[in-house]
Structure formats: C-alpha cells, structure tokens
C-alpha positions as CSV (number, residue, x, y, z in Angstrom):
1,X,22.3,-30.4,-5.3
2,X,26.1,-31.3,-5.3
3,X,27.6,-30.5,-2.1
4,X,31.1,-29.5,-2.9
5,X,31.5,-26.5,-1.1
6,X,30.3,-26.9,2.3
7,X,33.3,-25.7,4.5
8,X,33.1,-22.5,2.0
9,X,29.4,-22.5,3.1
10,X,30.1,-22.9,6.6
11,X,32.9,-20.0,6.9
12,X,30.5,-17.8,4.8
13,X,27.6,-18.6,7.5
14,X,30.2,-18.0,10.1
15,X,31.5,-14.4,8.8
16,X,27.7,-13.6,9.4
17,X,27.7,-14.0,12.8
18,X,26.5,-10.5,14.4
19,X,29.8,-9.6,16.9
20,X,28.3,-9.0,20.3
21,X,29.2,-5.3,20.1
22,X,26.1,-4.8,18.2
23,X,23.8,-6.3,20.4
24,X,24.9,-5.2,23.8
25,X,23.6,-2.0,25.2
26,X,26.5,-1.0,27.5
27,X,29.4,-1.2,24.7
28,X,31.3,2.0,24.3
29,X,30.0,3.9,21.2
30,X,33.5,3.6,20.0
31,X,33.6,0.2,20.5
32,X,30.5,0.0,19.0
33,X,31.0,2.2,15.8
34,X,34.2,0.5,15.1
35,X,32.4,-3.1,14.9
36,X,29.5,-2.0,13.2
37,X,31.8,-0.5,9.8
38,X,34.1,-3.3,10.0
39,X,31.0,-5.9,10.3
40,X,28.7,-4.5,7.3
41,X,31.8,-4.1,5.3
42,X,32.9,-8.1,5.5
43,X,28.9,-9.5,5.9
44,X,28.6,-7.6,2.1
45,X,30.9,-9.4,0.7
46,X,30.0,-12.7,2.5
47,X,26.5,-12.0,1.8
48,X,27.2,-11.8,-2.1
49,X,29.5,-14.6,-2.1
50,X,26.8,-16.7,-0.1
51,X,23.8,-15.3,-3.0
52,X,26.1,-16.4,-5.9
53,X,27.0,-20.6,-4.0
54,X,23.0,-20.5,-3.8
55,X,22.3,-19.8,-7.5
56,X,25.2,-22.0,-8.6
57,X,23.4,-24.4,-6.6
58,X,27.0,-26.1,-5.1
59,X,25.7,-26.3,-1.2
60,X,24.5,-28.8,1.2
61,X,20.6,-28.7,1.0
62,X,20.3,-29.9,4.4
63,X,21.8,-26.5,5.3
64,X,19.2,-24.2,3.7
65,X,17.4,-23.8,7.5
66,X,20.5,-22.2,8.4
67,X,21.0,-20.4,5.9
68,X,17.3,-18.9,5.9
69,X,17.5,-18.1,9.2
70,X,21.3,-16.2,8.4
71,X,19.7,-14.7,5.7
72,X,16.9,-13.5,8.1
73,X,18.7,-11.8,10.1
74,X,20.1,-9.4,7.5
75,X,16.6,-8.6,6.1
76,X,14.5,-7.8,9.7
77,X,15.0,-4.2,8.6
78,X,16.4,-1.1,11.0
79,X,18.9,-2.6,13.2
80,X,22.7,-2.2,13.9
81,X,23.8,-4.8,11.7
82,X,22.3,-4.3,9.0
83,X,21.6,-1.6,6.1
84,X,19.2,-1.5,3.2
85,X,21.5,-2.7,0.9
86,X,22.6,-5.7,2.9
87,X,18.8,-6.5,3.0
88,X,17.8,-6.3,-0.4
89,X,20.8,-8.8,-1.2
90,X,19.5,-11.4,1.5
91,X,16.2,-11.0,0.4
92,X,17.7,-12.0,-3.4
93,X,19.3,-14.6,-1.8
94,X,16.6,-15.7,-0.1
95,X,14.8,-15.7,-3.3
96,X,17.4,-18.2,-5.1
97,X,16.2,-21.1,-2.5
98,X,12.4,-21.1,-4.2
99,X,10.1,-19.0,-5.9
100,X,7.7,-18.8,-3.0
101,X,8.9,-16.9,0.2
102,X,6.1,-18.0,2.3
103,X,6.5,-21.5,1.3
104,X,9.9,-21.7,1.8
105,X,9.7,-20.3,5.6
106,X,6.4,-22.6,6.0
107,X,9.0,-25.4,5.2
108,X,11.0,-24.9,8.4
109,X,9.3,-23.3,10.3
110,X,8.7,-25.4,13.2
111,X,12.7,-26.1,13.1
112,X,13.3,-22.1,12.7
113,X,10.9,-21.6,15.6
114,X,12.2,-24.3,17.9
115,X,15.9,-23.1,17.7
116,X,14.8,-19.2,18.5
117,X,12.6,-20.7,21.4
118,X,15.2,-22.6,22.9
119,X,17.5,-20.0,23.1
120,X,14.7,-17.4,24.2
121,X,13.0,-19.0,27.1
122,X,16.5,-18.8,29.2
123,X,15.9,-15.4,28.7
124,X,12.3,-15.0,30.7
125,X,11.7,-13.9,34.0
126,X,11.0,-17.2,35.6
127,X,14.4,-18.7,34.0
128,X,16.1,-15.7,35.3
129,X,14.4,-15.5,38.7
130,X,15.6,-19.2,39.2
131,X,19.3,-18.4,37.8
132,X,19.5,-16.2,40.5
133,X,18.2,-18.3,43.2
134,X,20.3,-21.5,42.2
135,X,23.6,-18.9,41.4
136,X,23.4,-15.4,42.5
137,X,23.5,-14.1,39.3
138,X,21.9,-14.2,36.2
139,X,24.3,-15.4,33.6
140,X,22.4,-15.3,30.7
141,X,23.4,-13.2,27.7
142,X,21.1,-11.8,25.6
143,X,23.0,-10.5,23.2
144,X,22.4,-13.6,20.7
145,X,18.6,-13.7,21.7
146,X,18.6,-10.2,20.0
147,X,19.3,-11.2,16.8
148,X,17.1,-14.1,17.1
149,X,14.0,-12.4,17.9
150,X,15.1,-10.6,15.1
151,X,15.0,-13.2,13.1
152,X,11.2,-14.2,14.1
153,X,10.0,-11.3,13.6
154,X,11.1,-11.3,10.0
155,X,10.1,-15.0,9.8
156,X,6.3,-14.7,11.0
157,X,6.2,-11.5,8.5
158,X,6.5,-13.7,5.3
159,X,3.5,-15.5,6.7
160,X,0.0,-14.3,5.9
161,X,-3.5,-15.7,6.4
162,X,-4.4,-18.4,6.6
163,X,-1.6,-20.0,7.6
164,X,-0.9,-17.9,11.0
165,X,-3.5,-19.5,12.0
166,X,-3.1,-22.9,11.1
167,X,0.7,-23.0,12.5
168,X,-0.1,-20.7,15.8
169,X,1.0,-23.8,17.6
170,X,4.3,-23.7,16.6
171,X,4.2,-19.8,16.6
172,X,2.6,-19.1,19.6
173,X,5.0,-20.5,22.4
174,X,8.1,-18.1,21.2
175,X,5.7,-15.1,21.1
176,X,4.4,-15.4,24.2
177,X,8.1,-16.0,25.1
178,X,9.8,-12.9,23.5
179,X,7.4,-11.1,25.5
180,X,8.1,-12.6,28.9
181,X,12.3,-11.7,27.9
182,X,13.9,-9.6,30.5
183,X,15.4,-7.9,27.4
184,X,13.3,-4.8,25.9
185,X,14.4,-5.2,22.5
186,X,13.2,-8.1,23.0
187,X,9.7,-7.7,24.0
188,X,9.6,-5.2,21.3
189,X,9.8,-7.6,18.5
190,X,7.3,-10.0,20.5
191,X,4.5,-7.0,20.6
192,X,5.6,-6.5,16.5
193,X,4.8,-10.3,16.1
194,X,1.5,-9.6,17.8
195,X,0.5,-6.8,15.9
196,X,0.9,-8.8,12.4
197,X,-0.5,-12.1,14.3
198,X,-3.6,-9.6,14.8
199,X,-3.5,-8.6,11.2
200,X,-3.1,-12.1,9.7
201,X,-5.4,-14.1,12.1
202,X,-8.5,-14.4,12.5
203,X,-10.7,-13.6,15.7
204,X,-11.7,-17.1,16.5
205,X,-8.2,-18.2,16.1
206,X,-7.1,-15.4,18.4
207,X,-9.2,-16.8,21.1
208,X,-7.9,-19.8,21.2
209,X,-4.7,-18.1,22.6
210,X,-7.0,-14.7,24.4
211,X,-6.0,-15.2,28.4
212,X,-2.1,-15.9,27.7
213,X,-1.7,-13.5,25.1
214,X,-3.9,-10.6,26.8
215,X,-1.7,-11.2,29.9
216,X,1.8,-11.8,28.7
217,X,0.8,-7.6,26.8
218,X,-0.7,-6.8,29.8
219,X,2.4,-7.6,31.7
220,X,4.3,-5.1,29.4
221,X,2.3,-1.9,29.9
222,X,4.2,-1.1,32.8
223,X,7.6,0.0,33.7
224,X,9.1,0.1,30.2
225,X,9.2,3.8,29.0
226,X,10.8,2.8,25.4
227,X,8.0,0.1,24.9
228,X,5.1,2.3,25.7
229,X,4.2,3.4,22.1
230,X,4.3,-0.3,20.9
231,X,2.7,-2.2,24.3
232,X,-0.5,0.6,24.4
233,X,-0.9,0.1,20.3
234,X,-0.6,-3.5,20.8
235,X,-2.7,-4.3,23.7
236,X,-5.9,-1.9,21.9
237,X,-5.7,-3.9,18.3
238,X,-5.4,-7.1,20.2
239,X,-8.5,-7.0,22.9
240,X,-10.9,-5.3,20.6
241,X,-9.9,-7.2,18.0
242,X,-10.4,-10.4,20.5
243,X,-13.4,-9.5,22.5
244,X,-15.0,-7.2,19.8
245,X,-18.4,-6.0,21.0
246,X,-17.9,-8.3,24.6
247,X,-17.7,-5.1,26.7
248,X,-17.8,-7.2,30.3
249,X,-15.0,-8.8,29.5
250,X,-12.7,-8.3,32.3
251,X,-10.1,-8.3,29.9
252,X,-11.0,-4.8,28.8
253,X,-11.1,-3.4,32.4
254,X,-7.8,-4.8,32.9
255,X,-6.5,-3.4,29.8
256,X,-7.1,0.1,30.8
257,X,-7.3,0.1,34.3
258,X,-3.2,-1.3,34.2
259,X,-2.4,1.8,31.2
260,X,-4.3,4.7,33.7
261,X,-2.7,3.2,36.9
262,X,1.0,3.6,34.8
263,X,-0.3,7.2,32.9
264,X,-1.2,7.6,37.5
265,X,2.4,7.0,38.1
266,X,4.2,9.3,35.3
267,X,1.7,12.2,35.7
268,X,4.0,15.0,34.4
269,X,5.2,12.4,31.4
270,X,4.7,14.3,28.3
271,X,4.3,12.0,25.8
272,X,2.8,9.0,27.4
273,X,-0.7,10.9,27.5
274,X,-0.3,11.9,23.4
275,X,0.3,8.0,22.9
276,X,-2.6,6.8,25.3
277,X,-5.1,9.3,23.6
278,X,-4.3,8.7,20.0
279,X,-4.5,4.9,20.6
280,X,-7.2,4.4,22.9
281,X,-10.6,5.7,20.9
282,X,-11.7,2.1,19.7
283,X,-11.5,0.6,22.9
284,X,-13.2,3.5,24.8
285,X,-16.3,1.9,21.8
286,X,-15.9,-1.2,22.8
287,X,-16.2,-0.8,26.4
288,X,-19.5,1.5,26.4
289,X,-21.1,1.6,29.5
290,X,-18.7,-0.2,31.3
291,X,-16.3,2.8,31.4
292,X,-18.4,4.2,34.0
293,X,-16.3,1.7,36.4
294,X,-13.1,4.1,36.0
295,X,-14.4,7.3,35.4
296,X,-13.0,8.4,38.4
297,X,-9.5,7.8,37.5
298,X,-10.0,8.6,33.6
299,X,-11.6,11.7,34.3
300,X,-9.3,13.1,36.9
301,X,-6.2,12.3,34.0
302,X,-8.6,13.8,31.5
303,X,-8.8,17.2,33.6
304,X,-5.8,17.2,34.7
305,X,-3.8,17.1,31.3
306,X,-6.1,19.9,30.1
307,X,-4.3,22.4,32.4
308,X,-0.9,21.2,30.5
309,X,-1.0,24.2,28.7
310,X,0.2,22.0,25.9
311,X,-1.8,22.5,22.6
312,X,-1.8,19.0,21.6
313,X,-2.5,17.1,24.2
314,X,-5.3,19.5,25.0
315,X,-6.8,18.9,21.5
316,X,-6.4,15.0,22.1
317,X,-7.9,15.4,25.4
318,X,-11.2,17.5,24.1
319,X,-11.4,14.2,21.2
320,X,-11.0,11.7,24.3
321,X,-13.6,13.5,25.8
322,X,-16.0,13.6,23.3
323,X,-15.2,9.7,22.2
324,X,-16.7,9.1,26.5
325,X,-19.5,11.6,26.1
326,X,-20.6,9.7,22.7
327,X,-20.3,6.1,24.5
328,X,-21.5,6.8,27.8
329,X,-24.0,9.4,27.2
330,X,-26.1,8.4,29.9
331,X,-24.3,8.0,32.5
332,X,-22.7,11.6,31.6
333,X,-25.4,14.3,33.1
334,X,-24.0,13.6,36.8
335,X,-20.3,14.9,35.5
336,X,-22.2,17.5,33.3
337,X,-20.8,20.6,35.3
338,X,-17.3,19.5,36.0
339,X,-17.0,19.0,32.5
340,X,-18.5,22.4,31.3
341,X,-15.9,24.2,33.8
342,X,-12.7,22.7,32.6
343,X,-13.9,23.2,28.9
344,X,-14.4,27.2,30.2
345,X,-11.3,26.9,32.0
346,X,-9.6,26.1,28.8
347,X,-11.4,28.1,26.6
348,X,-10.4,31.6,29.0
349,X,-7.1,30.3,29.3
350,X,-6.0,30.0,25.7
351,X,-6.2,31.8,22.6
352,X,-5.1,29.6,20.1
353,X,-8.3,29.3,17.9
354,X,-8.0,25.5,16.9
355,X,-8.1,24.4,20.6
356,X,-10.9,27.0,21.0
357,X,-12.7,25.3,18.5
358,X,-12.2,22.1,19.8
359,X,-13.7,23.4,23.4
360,X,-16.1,24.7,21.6
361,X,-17.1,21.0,20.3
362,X,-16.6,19.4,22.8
363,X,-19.4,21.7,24.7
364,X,-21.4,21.0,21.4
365,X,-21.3,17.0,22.6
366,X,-22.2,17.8,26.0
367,X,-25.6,19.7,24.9
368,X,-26.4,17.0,23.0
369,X,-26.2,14.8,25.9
370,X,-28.1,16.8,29.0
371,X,-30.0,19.1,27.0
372,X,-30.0,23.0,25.9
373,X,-30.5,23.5,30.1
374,X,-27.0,23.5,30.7
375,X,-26.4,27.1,28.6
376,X,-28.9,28.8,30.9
377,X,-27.1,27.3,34.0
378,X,-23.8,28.9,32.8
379,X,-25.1,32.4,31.0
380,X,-21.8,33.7,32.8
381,X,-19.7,32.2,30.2
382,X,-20.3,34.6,27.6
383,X,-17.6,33.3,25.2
384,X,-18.3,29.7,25.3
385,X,-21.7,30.1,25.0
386,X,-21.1,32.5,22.3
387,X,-19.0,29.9,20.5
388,X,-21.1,27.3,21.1
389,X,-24.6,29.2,19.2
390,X,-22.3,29.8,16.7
391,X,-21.6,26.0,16.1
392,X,-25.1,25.7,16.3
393,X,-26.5,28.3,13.8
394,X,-24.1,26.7,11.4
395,X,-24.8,23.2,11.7
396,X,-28.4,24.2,11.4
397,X,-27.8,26.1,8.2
398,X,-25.7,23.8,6.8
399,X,-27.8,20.7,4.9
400,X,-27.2,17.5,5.9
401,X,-26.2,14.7,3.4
C-alpha cells in the first residue's frame, strides 16, 4: 500500500481520541453532555473520512494495529462515546482491512493486548497500594484505561473457539488484570471477558487458569453494588463450568460462602437476593451434599427473605428452596419442620394465588423427601394441607409421559 497520506491518517486517529469528559465519573453533566455532542459529531465525520483512506488503500500498513484498536473503541457497543451508527461505520471500516474479522484481530493480538496491559496494570490494587506508599497519593488516571478495556472486550469478542484457547496466554494476564483495576467500569468489562472466555473455551483449558481466575472473581463479589449482577453471574458459569461435577472443591464453598457473607451484610438489599436466586440454581447442583456445610447461613437468608412480603423474591425463594430440597434430600428431614412453618407462614400471610401455589410446591418437595408423616404432624394447617392433596390428586390423575 502507498503511504501518501499518513499525517492525514495520524490527525484522523487523533480526532478519535475519547476527551476525558467521557470517561471520568465526577465531570459535571454539563460538562459532560456538552463533550459528548460535540465528540460524536466530529469522530463521524473522522470515522468516515478514516473508512474511505482504508478502501482507497493510501495509508501506512504498519499503522493498521492502531487503527484496529481506534476502530475498536467505537464498536464495544453502549458507552458514552459512542452510538450505533458510529459502530456500524467502524465495523465497515474494520471490514476494509480483510475479509476475516477474527483473523485480522488474531494478527495483532499479542501487540493489541500488550499495549491495553501496560496501561492497565498501573491501574491494580497492588500498583496503587504502592503509589501511595512511595507518594501519598495515587496518581493514576483511569480515565484512558476505560476506553481501553473497552477496547479488549470488543477485541476477545471477535475471537471464538478454538482459538481463545490456544492464545489464553496472551489473553489471560490483561483479564485477570481488568479485574484487579481499582476502576469498576473496569472490572466490569474484565467479568464480560470472562463470561465469553467461558463460552468460547473449553473446560480443560479453563483449568489451566482455575485458582487465579476463580480468585481474581471471587475478589469482586464483594463491596461493589453496581457489579453485583455481573460478578454473581460470572463467578456461577465460571466454577461449574470449571469444576463441573467436583463438588469438594473448595472452590465452590468459597464461591458461595463469600456471596452469603455479602447477601449477610446488605440484609434489607432488595435486589441483591432476586440476582443471587435467579443465578445460583446450577451451582446449588453441583455442590450436592456439600451444601449441608452452610445451611446455617443459607437457610437463615432463605427464611428470612420469605417474610419480605415481596412477591418475587418469595416466589424465587420457594424455587431456591426446592433446588436444596432436590440436592440434599437427605440431609433435609432434620430441617423438615422449620421448613413446613415458614412455608405456612407464607401461605396464611398472603393471598396472591401464584405464591400460594408455589408454597404449595414447595410443601409438595418436602413430602417427597420425609414422607406423607409430616401432614399428620401438622393437621392444624388446614389450608396447606388442603392445597397440598389437591396437588396430589392431580398429579395422580394426570398420566405421566
């Protein structure tokens, strides 16, 4: 390729830049508003100018890293900077460097990787812990490292199996960095990296990585309220996915043990229970048995979000409940009673019929598991019992398939 144009190239690149204003949490939504329409305004008409030098092909090749990783950070989707139209135009332009996406990221990859690592790791808690020990302060600005880890999430995202795996060396360190960042914006885009790492690896491969990668999530399940969606979602997929059918791996206790003693912490939290309980079912499988080491603190969070009053969590409760039941049947006859009154507790205390019927299941799981014994022990309970010989006089009318 001829390189006639490359100081055009190089103010392009540089009208690209994402201002600071964008990046930084505490700038004035003024200050903020009035950057963002006057950046996507001029980055479109870079961005097109740059698209049209790339199919004319009048650039420095030895550029195109830079420019992919320019590019990059216009197409990584939902952010300040950025719109859906601006990332459909990188993407095209993108597109002009080579007809495979994936191969063209494989290319420079350990180069695109490098540079985001470089600037990340200033960023972690041992760089900053040390900043302030040396200075006082910690100067470091992470207002770049935004739009680079950005830029590595969008990266790894072109890259599918197999070859996660066969490049997690050079992928690896500046995941396991984003996570350690001070930054949560940050971290976030390190647990999105894990999640398509889980996706596009393979378990064996995974392992290879298991203690660093379990602990640098781990490390991220408590104190961030924003990331608690992501790091609960992320931490499930990535140990069951890791230890699969391992139940004594201490990795699993951990796991749960650091999410009940953070769910311990925010007990009036609202929505921290709905995310726990929606995400936890497969490892609550995995574990079997070895639940029984924190029933005590799972059950007493169980029981005590059922007197919420809240219909949801109530309803994802009575599932939780019946996932433990189903896992650790044997080990359940012993908290057989204590169940049976907070499920009549419920069942007298609302009237909302789906929750009732839920109750009603839930006491359906527990006769199942210590017997027919424990409807004569609790005649008194006319309603639940009454609901629960209605579940079974269907069930035993309906055929099974």
């Amino acid at each position: 390729m001829e390189g006639t144009e490359p100081q055009e190239i190089s103010r392009l690149l540089e009208a690209l830049r994402v201002p600071r204003e964008l990046t930084r949490s505490y700038a004035s939504s003024q200050e903020r508003d009035g950057a963002r329409a006057e950046f996507l305004a001029s980055s479109r008409e870079a961005l097109v100018a740059l698209r049209t030098a790339l199919v004319s092909g009048k650039w420095e090749e030895p550029r195109e890293r830079e420019v992919i990783s320019t590019l990059a950070t216009f197409a990584c989707g939902e952010v300040e900077w950025t719109t859906d139209e601006l990332g459909e135009i990188a993407v095209s332009a993108i597109d002009c460097l080579g007809s495979s996406r994936q191969q063209l990221v494989l290319d420079h990859l350990r180069e695109l990787l490098l540079e985001i690592h470089a600037s990340l790791r200033h960023g972690t808690r041992e760089a900053t812990a040390q900043s302030l020990y040396e200075e006082g302060h910690s100067s470091h600005d992470a207002s770049n490292d935004i739009v680079l880890a950005h830029q590595m999430s969008w990266i790894l995202s072109q890259i599918g199996h197999p070859h996660l795996g066969k490049h997690c060396q050079i992928i690896m360190p500046c995941v396991l960095t984003a996570l350690d960042h001070y930054s949560p914006p940050i971290k976030r885009q390190g647990l999105e990296c894990c999640l398509h790492l889980e996706q596009g690896m393979n378990s064996t491969e995974l392992r290879w990585y298991k203690d660093v990668l379990l602990d640098a999530v781990c490390q991220n399940i408590a104190g961030c309220d924003e990331l608690w969606p992501l790091v609960v979602k992320t931490a499930v997929r990535l140990v069951t996915r890791i230890e699969g059918r391992n139940a004594r791996s201490p990795w699993y206790r951990k796991i749960l043990a650091e999410m009940l003693g953070e769910l311990e912490r925010h007990p009036d939290d609202k929505e921290k229970p709905n995310v726990f309980l929606q995400e936890i079912g497969p490892q609550l499988k995995a574990m079997g048995l070895v639940l029984v080491a924190l029933f005590k603190r799972l059950f007493a969070l169980l029981f005590y979000w059922l007197d919420t009053g809240d219909k949801r969590t109530s309803i994802l409760v009575l599932s939780c409940l019946r996932a433990v039941i189903t896992h650790t049947w044997i080990r359940i006859p012993h908290l057989a009673n204590s169940i049976w009154e907070q499920a009549v507790k419920l069942h007298c205390k609302v009237a909302d019929l789906e929750v009732r019927a839920a109750v009603a299941e839930t006491a359906c799981y527990l006769i199942e598991c210590v017997g027919p014994e424990i409807l004569e022990t609790h005649q008194d309970d006319v309603e639940l019992v009454a609901a629960v010989k209605s579940i079974k006089a269907y069930e035993a009318q309906t055929p099974k398939t």
